[in-house]
C-alpha positions in Angstrom: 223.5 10.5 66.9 222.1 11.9 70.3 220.0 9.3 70.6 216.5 11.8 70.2 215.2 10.4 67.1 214.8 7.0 65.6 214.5 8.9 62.1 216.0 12.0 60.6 215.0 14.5 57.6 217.3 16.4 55.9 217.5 18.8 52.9 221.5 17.9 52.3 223.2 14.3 51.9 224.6 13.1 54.7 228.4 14.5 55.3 231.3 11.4 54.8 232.4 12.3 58.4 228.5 12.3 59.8 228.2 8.9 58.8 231.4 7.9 60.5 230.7 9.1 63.7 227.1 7.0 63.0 228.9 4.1 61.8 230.2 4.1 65.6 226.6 4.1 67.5 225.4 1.8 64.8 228.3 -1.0 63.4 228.4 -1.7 59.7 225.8 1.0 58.5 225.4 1.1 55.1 224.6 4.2 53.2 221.9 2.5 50.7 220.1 1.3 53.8 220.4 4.3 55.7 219.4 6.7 52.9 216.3 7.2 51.3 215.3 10.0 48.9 211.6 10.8 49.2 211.4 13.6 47.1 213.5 16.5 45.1 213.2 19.9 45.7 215.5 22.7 44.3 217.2 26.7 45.6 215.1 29.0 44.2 216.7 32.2 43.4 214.5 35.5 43.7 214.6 39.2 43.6 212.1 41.3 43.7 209.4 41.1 40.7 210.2 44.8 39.1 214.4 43.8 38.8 214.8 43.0 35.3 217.8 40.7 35.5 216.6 37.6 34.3 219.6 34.8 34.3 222.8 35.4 36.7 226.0 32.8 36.5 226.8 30.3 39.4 230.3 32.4 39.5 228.3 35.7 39.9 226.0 34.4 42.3 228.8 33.4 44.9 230.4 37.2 43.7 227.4 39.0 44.7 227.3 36.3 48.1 231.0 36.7 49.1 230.7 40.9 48.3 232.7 40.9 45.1 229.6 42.2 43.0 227.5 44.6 44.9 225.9 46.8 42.3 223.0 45.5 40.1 224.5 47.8 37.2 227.4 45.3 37.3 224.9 42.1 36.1 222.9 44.3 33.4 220.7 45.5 35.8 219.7 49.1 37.2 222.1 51.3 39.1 220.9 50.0 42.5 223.0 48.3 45.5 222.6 44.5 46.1 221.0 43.5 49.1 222.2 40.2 50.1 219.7 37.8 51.7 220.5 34.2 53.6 218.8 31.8 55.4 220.9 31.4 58.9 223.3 29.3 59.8 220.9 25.7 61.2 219.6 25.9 58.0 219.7 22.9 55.8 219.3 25.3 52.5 221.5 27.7 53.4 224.3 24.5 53.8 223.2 23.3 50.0 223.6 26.7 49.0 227.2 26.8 50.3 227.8 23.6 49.0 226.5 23.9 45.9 227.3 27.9 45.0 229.9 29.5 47.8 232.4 26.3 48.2 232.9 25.6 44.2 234.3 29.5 43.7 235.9 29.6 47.6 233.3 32.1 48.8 232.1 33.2 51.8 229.1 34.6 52.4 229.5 38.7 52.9 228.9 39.4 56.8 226.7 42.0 56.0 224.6 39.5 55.0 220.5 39.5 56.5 220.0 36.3 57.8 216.8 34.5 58.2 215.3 31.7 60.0 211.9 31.7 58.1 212.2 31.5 54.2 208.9 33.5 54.3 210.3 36.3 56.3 213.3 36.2 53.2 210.6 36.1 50.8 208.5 39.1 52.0 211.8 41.3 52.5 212.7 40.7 49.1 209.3 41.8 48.2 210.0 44.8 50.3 213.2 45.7 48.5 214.1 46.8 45.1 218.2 45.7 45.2 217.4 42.1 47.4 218.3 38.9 46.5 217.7 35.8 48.2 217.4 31.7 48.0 214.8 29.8 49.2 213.3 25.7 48.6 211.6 25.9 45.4 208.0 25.6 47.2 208.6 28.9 49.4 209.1 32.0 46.3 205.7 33.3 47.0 205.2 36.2 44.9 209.1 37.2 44.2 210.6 36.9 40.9 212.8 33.4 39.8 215.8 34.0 38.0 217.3 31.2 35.8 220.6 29.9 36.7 223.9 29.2 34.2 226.4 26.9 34.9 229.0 28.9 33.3 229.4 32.3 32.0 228.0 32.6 28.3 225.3 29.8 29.6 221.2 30.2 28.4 220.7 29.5 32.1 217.6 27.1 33.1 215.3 28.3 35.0 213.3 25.7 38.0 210.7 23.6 36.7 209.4 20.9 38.0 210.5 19.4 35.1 214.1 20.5 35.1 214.9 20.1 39.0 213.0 16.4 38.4 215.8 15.8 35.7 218.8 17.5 37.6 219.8 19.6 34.9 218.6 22.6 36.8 221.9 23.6 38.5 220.7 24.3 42.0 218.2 20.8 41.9 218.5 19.1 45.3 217.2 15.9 46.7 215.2 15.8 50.3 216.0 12.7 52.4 214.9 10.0 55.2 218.2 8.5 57.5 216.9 5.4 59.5 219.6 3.0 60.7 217.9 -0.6 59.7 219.9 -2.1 63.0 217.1 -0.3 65.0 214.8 -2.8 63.5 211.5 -0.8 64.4 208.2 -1.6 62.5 206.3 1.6 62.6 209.4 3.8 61.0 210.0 1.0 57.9 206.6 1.2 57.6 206.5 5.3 57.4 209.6 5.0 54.7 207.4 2.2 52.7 204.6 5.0 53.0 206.8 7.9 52.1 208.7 6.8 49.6 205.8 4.9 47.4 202.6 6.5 45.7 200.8 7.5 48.2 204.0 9.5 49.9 204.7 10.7 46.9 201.2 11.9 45.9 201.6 14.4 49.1 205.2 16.0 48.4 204.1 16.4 45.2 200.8 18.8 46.8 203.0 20.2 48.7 204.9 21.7 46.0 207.9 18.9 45.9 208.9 17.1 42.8 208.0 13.5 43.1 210.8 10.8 43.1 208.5 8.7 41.6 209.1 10.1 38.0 206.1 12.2 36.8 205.1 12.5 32.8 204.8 16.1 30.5 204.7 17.5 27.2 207.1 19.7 26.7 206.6 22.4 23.6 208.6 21.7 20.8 209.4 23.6 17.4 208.7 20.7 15.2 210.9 21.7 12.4 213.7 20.9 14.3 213.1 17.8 15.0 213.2 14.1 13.5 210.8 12.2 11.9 210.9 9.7 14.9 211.2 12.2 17.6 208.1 14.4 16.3 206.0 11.4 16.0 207.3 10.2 19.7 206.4 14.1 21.1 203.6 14.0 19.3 201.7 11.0 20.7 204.1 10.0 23.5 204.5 12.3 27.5 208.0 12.6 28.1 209.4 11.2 32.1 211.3 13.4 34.7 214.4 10.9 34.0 217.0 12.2 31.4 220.0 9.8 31.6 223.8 10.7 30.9 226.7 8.2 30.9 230.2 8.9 30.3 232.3 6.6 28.6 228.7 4.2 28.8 229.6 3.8 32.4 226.8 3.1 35.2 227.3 5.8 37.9 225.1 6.2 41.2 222.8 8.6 39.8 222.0 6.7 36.5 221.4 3.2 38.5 219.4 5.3 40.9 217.6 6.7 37.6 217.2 3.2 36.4 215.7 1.9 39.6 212.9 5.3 39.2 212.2 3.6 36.0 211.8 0.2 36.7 209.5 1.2 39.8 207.2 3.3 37.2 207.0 0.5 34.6 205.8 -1.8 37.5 203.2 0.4 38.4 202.6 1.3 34.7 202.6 -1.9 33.2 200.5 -1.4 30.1 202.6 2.0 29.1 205.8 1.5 27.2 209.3 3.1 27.9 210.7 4.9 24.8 214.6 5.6 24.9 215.3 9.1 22.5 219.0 9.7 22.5 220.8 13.4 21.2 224.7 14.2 21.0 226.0 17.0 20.7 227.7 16.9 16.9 225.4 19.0 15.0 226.9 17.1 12.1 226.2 13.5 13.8 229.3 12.0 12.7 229.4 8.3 12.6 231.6 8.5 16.1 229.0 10.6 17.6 226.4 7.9 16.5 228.3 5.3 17.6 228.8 6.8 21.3 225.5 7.7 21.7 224.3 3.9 20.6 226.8 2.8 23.1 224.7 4.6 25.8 221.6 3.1 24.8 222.6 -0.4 24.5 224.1 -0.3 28.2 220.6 1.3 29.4 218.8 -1.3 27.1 220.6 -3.9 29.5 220.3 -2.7 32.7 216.3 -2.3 31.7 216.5 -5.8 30.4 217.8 -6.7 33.0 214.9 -6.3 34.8 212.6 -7.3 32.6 211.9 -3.6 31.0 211.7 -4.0 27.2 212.2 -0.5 25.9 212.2 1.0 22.3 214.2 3.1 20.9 214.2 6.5 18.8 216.9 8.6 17.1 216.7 12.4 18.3 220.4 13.7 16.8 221.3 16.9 18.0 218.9 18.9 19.8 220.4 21.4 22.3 219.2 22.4 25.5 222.2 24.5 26.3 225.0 26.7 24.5 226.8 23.8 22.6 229.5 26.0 23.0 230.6 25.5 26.1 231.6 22.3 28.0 228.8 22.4 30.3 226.6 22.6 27.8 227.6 19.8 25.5 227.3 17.9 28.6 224.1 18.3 28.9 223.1 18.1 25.6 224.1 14.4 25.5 221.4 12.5 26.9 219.1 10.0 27.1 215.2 11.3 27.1 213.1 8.9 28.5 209.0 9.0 27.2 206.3 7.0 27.1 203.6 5.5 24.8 
């Protein structure tokens, strides 16, 4: 906006209001030109290795932030004060974590608070200190402990992978970004996006301890015995993507046609390889209405693949939970769309 820069990096989306005052240097910008997502990267949150809490609630996270939890004891831990950690204020993680942690429960962070510019400096006073706690990019925990993160209270919490952030279903995931307004028209920054945002790009965030865009295969562990015929064969032989699609009501939303597009660009590059569609509900039972939704979901993926000349195949997974199917948040998650290949 000041004119400094032809492109910007950022660890957050652009704000609705930023891209307003843009839109006035730079007529008719258009966010899907402007934005480009070169990698995804995730809040890591740490205490020191010898604190045996293991899993701690979004809600208790933004208590122990905003000073309403200050004692370890209170979260099943030892009978130790919290210290609170942050990164300061210009900090791009420390505006996802407000986003993403303090502004859902109306927190705000505890002034007591030590603030940090460096997440290394964070990192080595947790280290340093029994009762700390801290966040930092997925890439920077050093030798600190990771705790896994619920989405609600009575959550298994999921702890960052590179696997789980590459999905989204990690609750703190984020994505990294490029903003280059097209009406500049400048050759040598397209070209850097072309470079950043395609193999070779990606190759490099994914050394430096990123998780590709560009989605990226595994083989996950899986107790056989609870799986289906189709599904055990498909883990067996098959590498499962970083792409895990959810519709509600089979509707396309920005993140799914985003998804898509991750797709389509990896079968282009991986022509020979075949895309294998495993869908799961969250009816134990499998009802013929859970059946039927979850056939809806692949049939309006099978399109949009179609569509673009992607001829996927298909496999019946059923009900295999990756969170407490008790909860809301976890029976949304548990409906998905795995995505592998053969």
């Amino acid at each position: 906006m000041a004119g400094k820069t032809d492109l910007a990096m950022s660890s957050r989306k652009i704000k609705a209001q930023e891209l307003d005052d843009l839109n006035t240097k730079f007529p008719g910008l258009e966010l899907a030109e402007f934005e480009h997502i070169i990698a995804y990267d995730a809040l890591a949150i740490i205490v020191h290795p010898d604190n045996p809490v293991n899993s701690v609630t979004l809600e208790q996270l933004a208590q122990i932030y905003s000073g309403q939890v200050s004692n370890w004891q209170d979260l099943g831990g030892a009978d130790l004060p919290i210290q609170v950690l942050a990164r300061d204020d210009n900090s791009g993680t420390y505006d996802t974590f407000k986003s993403l942690v303090l502004k859902p429960f109306e927190g705000k962070l505890i002034s007591s608070a030590g603030r940090y510019e460096s997440s290394k400096a964070l990192a080595d006073q947790v280290l340093s200190n029994a009762g700390a706690i801290g966040f930092v990019g997925i890439s920077h925990t050093a030798e600190t402990k990771v705790v896994s993160i619920a989405s609600a209270q009575g959550a298994d919490g999921i702890a960052p992978t590179k696997y789980t952030i590459g999905t989204e279903d990690y609750p703190l995931s984020r994505k990294l970004y490029l903003y280059y307004p097209p009406q500049q028209d400048i050759a040598l920054a397209k070209a850097f996006i072309e470079f950043a945002t395609h193999e070779q790009g990606q190759k490099l965030a994914s050394e430096a301890d990123l998780i590709s865009f560009f989605p990226t295969t595994s083989r996950p562990r899986l107790e056989t015995h609870d799986l289906s015929r189709e599904y055990a064969n498909l883990a067996m032989y098959g590498r499962r993507l970083s792409v895990t699609l959810r519709l509600e009501q089979a509707e396309m939303d920005a993140k799914t046609r985003r998804d898509l597009s991750r797709l389509i660009g990896y079968q282009q590059q991986n022509p020979h390889n075949r895309l294998v569609l495993a869908g799961f509900w969250d009816d134990p039972k499998m009802s013929k209405q859970s059946a039927q939704r979850m056939t809806q979901w692949i049939d309006a993926i099978k399109q949009a693949l179609k569509a673009a000349e992607v001829e996927p195949w298909v496999v019946q997974g059923g009900f295999l939970p990756i969170e407490n199917n008790q909860l809301e948040q976890g029976k949304a998650l548990n409906r998905r769309v795995e995505v592998w290949v053969l």
